[in-house]
PyMOL Python script that loads the backbone (N, CA, C, O; Angstrom):
from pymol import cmd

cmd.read_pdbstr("""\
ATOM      1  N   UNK A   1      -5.371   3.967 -11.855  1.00  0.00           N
ATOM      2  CA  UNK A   1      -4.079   4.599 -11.718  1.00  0.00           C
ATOM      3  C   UNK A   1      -4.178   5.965 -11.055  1.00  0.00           C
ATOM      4  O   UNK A   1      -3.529   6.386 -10.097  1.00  0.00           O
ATOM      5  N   UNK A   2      -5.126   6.570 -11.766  1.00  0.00           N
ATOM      6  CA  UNK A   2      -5.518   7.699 -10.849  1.00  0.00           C
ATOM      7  C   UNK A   2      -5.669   7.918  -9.101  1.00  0.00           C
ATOM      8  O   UNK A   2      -6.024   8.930  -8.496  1.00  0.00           O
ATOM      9  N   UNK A   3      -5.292   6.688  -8.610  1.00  0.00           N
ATOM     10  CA  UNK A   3      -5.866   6.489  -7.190  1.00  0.00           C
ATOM     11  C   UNK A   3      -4.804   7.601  -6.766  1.00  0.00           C
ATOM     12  O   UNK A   3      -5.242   8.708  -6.453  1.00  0.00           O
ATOM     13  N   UNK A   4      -3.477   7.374  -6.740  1.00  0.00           N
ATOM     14  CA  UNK A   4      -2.600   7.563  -5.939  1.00  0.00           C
ATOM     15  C   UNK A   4      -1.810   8.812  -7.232  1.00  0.00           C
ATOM     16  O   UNK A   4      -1.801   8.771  -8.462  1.00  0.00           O
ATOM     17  N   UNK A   5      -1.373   9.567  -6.500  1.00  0.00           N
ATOM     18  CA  UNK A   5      -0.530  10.541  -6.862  1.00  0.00           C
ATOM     19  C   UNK A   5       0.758  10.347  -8.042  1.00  0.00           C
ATOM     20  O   UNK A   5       1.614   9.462  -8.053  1.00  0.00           O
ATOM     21  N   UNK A   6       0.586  11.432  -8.966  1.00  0.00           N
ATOM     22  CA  UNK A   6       2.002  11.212  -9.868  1.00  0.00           C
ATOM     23  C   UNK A   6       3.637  10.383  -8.890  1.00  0.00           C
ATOM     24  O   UNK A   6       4.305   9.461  -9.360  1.00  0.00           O
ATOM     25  N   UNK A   7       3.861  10.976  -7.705  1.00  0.00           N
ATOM     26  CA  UNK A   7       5.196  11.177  -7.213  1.00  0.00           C
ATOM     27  C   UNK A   7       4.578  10.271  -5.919  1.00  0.00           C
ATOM     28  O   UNK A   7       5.246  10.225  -4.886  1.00  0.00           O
ATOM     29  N   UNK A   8       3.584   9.719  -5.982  1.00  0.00           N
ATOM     30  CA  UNK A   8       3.350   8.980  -4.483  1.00  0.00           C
ATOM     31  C   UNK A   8       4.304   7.987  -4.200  1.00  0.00           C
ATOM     32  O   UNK A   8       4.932   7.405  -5.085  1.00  0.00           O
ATOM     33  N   UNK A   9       4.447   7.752  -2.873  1.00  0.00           N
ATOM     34  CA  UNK A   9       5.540   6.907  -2.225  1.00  0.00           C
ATOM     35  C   UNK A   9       5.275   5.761  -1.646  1.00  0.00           C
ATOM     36  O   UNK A   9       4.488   6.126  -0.772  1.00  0.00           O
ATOM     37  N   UNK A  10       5.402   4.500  -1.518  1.00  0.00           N
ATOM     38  CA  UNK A  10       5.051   3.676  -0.573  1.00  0.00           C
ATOM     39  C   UNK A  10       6.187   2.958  -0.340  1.00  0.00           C
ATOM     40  O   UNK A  10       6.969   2.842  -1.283  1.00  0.00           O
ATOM     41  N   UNK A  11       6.438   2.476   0.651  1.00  0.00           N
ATOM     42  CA  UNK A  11       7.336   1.578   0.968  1.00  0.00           C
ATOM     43  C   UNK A  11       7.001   0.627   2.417  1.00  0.00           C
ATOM     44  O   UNK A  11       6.237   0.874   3.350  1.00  0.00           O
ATOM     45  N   UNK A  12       7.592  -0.135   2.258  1.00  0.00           N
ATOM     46  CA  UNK A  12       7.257  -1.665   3.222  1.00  0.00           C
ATOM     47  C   UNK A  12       7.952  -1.977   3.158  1.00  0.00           C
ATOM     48  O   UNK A  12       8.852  -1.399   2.549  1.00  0.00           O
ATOM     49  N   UNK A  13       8.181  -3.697   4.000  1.00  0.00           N
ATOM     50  CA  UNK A  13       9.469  -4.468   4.011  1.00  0.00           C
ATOM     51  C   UNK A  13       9.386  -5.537   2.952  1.00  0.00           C
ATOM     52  O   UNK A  13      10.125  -6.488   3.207  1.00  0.00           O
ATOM     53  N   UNK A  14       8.598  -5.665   1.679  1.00  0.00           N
ATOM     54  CA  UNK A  14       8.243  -6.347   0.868  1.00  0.00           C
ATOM     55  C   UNK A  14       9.187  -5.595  -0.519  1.00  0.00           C
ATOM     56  O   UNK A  14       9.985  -6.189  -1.244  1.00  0.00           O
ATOM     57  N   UNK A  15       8.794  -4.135  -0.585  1.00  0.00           N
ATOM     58  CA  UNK A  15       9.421  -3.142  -1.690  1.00  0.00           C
ATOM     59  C   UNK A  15       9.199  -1.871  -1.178  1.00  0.00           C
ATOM     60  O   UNK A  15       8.812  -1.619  -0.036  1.00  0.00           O
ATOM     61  N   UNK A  16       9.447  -1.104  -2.030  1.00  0.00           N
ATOM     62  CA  UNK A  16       9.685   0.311  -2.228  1.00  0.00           C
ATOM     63  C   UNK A  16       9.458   1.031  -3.555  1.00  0.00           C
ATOM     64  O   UNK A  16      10.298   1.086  -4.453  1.00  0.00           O
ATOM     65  N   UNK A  17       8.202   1.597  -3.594  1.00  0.00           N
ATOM     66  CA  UNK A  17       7.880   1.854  -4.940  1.00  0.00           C
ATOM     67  C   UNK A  17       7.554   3.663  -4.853  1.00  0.00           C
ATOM     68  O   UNK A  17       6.795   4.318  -4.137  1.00  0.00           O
ATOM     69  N   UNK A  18       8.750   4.140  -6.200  1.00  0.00           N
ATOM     70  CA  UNK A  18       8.463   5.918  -5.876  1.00  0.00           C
ATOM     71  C   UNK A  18       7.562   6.548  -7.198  1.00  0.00           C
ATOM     72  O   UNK A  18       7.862   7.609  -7.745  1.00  0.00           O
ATOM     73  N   UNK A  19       6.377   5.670  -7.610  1.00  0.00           N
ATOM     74  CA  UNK A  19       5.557   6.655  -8.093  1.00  0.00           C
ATOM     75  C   UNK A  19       4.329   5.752  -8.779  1.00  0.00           C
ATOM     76  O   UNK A  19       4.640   4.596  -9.066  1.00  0.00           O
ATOM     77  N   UNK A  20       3.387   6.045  -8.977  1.00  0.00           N
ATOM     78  CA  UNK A  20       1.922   5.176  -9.040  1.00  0.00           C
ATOM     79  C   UNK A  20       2.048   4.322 -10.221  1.00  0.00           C
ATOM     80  O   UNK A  20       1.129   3.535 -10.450  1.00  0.00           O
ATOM     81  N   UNK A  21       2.928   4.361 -10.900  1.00  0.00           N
ATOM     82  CA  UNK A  21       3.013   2.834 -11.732  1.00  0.00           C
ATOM     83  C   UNK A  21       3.232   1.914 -11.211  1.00  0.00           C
ATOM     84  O   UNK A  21       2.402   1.015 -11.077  1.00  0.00           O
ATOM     85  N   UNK A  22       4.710   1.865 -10.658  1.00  0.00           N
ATOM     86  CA  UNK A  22       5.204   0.819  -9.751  1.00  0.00           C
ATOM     87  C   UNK A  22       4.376   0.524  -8.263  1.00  0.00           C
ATOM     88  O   UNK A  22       4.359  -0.551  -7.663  1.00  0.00           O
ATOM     89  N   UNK A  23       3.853   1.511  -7.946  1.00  0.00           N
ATOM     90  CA  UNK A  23       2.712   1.059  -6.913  1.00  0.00           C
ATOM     91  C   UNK A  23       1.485   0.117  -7.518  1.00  0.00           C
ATOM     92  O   UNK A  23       1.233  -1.008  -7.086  1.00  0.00           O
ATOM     93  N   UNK A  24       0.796   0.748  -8.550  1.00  0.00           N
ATOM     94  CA  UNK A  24       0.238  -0.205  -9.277  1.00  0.00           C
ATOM     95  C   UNK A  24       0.514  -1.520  -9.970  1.00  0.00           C
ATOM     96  O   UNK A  24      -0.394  -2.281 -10.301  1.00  0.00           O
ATOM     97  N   UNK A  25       1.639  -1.734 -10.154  1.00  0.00           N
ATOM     98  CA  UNK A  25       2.349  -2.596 -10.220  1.00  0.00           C
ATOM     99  C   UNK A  25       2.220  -3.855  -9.213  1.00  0.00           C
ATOM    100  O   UNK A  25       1.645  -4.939  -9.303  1.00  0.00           O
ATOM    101  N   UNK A  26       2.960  -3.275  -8.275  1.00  0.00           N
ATOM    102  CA  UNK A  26       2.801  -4.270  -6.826  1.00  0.00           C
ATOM    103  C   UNK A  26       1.369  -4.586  -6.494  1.00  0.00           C
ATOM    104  O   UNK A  26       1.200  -5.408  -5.593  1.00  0.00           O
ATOM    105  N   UNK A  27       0.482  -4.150  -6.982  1.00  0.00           N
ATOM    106  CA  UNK A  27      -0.761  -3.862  -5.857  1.00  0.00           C
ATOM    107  C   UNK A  27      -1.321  -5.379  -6.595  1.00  0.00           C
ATOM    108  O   UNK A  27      -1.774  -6.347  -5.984  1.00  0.00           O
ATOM    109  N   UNK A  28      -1.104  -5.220  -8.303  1.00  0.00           N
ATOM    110  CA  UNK A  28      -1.266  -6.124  -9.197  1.00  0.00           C
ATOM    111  C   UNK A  28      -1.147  -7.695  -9.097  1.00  0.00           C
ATOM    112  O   UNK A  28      -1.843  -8.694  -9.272  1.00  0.00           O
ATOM    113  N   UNK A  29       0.385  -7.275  -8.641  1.00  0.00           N
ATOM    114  CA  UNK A  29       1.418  -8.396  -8.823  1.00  0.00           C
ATOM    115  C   UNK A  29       1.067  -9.365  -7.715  1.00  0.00           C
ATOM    116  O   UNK A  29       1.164 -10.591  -7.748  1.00  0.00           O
ATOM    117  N   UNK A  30       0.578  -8.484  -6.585  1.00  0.00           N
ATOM    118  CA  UNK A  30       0.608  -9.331  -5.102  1.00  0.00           C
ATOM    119  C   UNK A  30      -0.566 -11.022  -5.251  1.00  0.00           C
ATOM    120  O   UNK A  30      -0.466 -12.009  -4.522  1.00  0.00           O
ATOM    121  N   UNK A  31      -1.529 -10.840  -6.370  1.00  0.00           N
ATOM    122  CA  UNK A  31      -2.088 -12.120  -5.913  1.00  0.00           C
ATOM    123  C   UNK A  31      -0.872 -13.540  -6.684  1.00  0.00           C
ATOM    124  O   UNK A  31      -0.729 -14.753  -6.533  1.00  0.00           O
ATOM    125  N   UNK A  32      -0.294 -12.545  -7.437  1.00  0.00           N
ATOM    126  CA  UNK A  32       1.018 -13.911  -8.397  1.00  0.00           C
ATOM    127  C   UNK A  32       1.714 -14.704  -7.755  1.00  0.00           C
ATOM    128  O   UNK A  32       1.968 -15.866  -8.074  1.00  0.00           O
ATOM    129  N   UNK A  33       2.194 -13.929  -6.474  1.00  0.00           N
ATOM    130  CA  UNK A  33       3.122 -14.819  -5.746  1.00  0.00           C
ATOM    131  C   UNK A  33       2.868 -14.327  -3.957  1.00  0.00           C
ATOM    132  O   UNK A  33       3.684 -14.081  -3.068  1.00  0.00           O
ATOM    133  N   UNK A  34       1.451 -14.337  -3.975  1.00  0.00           N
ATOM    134  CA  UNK A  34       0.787 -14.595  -2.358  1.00  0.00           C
ATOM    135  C   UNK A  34      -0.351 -15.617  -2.498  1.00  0.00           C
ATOM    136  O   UNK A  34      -1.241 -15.522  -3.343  1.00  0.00           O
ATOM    137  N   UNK A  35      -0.255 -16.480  -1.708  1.00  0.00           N
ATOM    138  CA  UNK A  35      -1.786 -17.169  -1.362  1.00  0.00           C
ATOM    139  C   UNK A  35      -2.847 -16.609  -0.901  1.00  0.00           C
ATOM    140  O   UNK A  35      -4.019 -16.702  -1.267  1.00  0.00           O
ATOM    141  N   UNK A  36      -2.385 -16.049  -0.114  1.00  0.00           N
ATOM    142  CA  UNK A  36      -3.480 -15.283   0.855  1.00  0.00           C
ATOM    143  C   UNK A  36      -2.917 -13.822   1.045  1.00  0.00           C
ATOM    144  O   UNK A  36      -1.743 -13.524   0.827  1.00  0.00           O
ATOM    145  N   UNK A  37      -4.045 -12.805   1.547  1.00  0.00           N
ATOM    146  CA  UNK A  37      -3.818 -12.060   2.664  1.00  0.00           C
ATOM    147  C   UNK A  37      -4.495 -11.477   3.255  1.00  0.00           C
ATOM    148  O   UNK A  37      -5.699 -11.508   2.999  1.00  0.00           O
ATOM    149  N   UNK A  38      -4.196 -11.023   3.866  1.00  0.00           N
ATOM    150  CA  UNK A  38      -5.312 -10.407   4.939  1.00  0.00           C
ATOM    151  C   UNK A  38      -4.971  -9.495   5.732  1.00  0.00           C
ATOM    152  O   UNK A  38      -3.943  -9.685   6.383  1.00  0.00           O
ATOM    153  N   UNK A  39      -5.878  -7.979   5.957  1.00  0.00           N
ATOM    154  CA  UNK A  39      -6.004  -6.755   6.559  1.00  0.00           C
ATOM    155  C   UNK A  39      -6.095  -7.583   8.194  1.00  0.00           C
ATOM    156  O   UNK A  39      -6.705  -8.626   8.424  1.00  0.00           O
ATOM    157  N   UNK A  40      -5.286  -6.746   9.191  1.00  0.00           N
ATOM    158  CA  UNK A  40      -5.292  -7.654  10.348  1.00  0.00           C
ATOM    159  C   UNK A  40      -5.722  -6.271  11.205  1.00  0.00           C
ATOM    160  O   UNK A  40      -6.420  -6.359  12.215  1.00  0.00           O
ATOM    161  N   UNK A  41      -5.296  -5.162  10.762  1.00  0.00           N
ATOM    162  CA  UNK A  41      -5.891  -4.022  11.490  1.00  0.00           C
ATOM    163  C   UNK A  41      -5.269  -2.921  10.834  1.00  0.00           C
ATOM    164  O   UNK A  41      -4.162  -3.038  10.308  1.00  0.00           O
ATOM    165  N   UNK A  42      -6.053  -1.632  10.838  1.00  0.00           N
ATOM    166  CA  UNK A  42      -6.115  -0.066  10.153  1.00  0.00           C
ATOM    167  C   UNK A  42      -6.060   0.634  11.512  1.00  0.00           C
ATOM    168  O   UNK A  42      -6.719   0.272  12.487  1.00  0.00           O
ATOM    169  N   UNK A  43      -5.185   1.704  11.487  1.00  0.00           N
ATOM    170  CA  UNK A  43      -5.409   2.998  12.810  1.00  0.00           C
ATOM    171  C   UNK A  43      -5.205   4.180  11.488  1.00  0.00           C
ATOM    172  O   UNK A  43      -4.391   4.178  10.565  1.00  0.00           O
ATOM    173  N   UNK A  44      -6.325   5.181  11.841  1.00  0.00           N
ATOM    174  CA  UNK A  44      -6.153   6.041  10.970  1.00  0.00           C
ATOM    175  C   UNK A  44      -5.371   7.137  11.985  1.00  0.00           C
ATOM    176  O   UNK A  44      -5.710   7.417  13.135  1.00  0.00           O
ATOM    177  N   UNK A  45      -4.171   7.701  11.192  1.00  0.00           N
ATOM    178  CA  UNK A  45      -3.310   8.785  11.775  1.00  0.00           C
ATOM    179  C   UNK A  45      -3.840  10.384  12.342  1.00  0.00           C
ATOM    180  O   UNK A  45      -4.094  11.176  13.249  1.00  0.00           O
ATOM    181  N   UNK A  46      -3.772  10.144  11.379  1.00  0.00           N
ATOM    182  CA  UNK A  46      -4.130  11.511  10.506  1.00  0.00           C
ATOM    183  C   UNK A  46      -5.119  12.031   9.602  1.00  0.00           C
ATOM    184  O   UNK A  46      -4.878  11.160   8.766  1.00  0.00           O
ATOM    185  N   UNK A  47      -6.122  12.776   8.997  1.00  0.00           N
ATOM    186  CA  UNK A  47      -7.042  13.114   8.244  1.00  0.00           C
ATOM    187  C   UNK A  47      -6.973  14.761   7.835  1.00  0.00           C
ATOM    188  O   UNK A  47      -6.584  15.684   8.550  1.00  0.00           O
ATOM    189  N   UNK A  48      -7.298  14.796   6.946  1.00  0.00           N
ATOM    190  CA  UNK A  48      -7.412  16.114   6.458  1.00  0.00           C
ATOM    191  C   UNK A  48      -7.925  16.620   5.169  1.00  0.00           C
ATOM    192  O   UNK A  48      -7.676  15.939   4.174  1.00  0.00           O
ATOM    193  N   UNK A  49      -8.518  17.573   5.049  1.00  0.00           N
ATOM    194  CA  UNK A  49      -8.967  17.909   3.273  1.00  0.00           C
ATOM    195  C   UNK A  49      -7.905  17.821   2.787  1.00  0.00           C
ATOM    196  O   UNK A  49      -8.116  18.486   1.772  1.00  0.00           O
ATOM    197  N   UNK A  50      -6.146  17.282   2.659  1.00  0.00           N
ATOM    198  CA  UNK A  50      -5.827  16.789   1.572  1.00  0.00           C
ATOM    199  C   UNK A  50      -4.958  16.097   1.467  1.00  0.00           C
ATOM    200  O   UNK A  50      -4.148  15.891   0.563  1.00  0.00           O
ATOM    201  N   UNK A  51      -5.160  15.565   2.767  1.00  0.00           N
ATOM    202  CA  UNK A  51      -4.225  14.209   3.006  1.00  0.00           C
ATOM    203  C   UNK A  51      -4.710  12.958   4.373  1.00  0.00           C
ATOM    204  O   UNK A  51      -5.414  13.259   5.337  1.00  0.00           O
ATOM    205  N   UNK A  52      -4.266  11.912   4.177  1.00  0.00           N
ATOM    206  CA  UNK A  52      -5.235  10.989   5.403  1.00  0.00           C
ATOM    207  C   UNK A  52      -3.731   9.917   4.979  1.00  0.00           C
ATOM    208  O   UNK A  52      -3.306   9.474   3.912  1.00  0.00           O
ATOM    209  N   UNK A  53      -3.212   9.803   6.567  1.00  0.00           N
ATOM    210  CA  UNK A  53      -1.974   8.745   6.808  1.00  0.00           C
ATOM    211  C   UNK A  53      -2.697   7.816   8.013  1.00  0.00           C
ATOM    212  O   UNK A  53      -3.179   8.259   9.056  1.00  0.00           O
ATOM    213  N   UNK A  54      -2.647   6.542   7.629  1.00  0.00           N
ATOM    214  CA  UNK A  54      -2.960   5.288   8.463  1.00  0.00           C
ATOM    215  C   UNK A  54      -2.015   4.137   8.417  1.00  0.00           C
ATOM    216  O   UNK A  54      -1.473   3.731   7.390  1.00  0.00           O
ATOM    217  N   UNK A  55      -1.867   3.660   9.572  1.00  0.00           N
ATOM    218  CA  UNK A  55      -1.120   2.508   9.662  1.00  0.00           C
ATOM    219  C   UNK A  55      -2.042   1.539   9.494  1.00  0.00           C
ATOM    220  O   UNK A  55      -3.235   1.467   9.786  1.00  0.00           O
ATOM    221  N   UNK A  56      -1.008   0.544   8.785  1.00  0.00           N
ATOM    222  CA  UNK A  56      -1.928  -0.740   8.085  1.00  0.00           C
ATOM    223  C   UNK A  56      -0.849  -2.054   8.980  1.00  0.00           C
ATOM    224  O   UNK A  56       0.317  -1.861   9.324  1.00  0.00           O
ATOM    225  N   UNK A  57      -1.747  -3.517   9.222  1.00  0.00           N
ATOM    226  CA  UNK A  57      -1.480  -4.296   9.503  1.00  0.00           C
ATOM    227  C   UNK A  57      -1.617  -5.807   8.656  1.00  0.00           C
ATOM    228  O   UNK A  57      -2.373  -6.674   9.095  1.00  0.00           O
ATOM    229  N   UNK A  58      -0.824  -6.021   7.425  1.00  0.00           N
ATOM    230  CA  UNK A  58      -1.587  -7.117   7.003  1.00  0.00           C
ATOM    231  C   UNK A  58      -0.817  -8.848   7.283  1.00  0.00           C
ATOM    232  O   UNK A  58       0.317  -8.892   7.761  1.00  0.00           O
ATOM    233  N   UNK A  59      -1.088  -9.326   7.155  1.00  0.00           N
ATOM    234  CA  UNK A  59      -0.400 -11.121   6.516  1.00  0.00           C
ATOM    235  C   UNK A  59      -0.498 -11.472   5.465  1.00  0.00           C
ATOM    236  O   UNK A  59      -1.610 -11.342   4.953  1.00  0.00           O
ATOM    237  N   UNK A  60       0.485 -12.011   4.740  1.00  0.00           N
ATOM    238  CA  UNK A  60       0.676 -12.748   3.769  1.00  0.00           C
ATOM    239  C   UNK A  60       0.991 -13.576   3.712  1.00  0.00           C
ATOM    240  O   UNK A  60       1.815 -13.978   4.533  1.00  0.00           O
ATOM    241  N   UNK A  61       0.568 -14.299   2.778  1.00  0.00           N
ATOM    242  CA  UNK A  61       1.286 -15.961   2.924  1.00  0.00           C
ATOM    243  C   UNK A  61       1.904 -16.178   1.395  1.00  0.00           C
ATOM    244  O   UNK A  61       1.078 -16.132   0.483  1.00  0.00           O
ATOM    245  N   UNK A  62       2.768 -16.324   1.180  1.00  0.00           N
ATOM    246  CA  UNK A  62       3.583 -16.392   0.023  1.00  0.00           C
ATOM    247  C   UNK A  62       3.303 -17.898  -0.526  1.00  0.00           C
ATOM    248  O   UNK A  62       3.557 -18.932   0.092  1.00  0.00           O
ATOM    249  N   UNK A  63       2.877 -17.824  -1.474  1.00  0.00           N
ATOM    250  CA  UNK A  63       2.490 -19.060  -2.012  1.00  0.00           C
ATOM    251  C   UNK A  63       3.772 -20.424  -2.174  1.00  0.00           C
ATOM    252  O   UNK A  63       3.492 -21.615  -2.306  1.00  0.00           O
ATOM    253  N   UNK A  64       5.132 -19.854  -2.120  1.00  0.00           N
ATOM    254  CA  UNK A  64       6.206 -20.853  -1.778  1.00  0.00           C
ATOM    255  C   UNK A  64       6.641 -20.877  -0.764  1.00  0.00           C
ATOM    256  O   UNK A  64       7.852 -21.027  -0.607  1.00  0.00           O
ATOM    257  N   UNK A  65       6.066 -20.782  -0.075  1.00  0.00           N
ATOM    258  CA  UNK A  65       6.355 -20.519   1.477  1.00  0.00           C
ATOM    259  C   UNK A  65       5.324 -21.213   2.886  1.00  0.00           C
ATOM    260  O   UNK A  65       4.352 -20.540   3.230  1.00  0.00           O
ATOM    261  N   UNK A  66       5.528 -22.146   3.401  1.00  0.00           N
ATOM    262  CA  UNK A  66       4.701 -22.727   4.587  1.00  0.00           C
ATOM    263  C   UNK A  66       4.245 -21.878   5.243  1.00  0.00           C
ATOM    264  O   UNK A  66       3.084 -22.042   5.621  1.00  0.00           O
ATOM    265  N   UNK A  67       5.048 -20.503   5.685  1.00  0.00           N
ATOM    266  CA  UNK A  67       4.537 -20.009   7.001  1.00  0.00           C
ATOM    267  C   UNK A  67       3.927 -18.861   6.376  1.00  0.00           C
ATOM    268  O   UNK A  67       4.244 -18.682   5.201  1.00  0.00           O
ATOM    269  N   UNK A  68       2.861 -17.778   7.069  1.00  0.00           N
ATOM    270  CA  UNK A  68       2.676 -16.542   6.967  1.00  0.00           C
ATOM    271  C   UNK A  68       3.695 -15.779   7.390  1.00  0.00           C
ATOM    272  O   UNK A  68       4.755 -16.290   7.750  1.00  0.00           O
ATOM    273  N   UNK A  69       3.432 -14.136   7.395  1.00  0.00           N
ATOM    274  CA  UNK A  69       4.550 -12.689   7.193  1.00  0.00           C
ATOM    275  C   UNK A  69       3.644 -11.591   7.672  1.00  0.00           C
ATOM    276  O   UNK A  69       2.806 -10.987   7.002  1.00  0.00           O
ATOM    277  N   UNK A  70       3.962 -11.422   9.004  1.00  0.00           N
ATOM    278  CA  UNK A  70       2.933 -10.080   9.042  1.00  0.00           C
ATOM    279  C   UNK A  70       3.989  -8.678   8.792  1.00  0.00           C
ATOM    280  O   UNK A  70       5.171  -8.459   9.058  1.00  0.00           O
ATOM    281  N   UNK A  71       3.188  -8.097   8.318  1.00  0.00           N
ATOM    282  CA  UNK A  71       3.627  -6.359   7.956  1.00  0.00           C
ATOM    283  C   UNK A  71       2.878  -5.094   8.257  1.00  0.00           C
ATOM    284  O   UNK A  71       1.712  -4.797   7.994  1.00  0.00           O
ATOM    285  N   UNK A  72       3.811  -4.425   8.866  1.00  0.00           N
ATOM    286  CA  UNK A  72       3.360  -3.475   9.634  1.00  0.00           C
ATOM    287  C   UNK A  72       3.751  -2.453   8.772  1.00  0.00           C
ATOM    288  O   UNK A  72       4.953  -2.426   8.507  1.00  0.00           O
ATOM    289  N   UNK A  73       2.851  -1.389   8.139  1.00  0.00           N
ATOM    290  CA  UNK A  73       3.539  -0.079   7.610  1.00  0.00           C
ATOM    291  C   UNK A  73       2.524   0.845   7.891  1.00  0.00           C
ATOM    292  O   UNK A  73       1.544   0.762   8.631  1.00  0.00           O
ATOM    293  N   UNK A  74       3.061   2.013   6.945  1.00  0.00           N
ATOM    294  CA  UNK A  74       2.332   3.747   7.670  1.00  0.00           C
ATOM    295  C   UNK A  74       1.775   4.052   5.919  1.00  0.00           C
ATOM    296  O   UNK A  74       2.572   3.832   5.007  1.00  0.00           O
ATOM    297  N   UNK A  75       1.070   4.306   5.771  1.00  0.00           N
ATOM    298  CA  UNK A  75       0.583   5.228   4.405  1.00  0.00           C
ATOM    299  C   UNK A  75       0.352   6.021   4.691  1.00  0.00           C
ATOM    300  O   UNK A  75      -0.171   6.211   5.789  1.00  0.00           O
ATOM    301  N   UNK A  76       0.714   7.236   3.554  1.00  0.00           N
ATOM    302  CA  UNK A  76       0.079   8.821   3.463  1.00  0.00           C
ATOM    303  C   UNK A  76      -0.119   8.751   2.050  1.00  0.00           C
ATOM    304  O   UNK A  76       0.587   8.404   1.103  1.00  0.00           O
ATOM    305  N   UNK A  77      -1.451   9.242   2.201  1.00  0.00           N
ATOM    306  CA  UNK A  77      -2.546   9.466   0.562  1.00  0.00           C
ATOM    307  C   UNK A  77      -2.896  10.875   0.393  1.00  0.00           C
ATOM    308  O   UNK A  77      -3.956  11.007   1.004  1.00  0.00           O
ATOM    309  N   UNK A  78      -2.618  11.803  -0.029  1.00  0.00           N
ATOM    310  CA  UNK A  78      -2.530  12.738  -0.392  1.00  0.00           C
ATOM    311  C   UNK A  78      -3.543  13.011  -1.831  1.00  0.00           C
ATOM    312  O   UNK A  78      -3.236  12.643  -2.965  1.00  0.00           O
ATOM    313  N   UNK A  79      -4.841  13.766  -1.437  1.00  0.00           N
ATOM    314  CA  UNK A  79      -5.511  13.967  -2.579  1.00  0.00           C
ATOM    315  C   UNK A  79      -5.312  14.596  -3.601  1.00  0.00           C
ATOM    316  O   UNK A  79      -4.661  15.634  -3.484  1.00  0.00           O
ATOM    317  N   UNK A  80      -5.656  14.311  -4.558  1.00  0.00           N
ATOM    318  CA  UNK A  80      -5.412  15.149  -5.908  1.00  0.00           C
ATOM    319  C   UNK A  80      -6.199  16.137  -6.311  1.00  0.00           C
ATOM    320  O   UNK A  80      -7.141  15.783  -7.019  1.00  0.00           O
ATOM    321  N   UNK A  81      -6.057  17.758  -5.976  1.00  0.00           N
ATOM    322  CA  UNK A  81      -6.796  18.637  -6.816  1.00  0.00           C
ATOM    323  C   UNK A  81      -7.361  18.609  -8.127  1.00  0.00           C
ATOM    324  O   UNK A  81      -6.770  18.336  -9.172  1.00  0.00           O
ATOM    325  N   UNK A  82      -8.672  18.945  -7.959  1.00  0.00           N
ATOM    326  CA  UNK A  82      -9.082  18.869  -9.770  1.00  0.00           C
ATOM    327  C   UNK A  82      -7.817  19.798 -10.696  1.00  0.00           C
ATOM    328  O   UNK A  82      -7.466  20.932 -10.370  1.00  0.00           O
ATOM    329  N   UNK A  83      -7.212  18.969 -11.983  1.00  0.00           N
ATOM    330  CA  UNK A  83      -6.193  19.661 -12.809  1.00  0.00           C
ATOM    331  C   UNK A  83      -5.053  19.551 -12.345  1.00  0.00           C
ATOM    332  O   UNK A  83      -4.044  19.884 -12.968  1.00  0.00           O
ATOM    333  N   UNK A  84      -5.057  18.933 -10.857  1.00  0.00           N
ATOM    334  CA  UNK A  84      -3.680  18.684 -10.995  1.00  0.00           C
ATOM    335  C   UNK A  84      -3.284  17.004 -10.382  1.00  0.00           C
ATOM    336  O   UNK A  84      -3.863  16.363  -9.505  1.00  0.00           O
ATOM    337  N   UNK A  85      -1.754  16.521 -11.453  1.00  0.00           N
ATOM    338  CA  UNK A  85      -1.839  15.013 -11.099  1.00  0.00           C
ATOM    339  C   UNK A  85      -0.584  15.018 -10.721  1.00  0.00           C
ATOM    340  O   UNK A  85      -0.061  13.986 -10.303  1.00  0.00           O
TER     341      UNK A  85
END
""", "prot")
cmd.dss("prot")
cmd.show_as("cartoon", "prot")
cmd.util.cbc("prot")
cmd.orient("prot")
């Protein structure tokens, strides 16, 4: 849980989750109702001592579903100072 920030953000065309439960949540949830997936390509944005934003490329294949879903989104990960969450 610690990965990602108290107030971290993610959003995609799958959901929208505004803080590391519900991110953890999804991250969880995704093998329940995907067959597959797969990283199709990473560009890292941005880097920095305390933050690193990359665009991610993956597929999914939804386990009730014939066809695959590719998704294109942007992350920003923002590190956590020691003492603070």
């Amino acid at each position: 849980m610690r990965v990602y920030a108290g107030k971290a953000i993610y959003d995609d065309p799958w959901s929208y989750c505004d803080d590391r439960f519900k991110i953890a949540g999804q991250w969880y949830g995704i093998p329940m109702v995907m067959a597959s997936t797969n990283t199709l390509a990473t560009e890292i944005v941005k880097s920095s001592d305390d933050e690193i934003v990359f665009k991610l490329r993956q597929e999914y294949k939804p386990k009730l579903s014939p066809k695959a879903k590719i998704i294109d989104n942007m992350s920003c990960k923002f590190k956590a100072h020691q003492g603070r969450r």
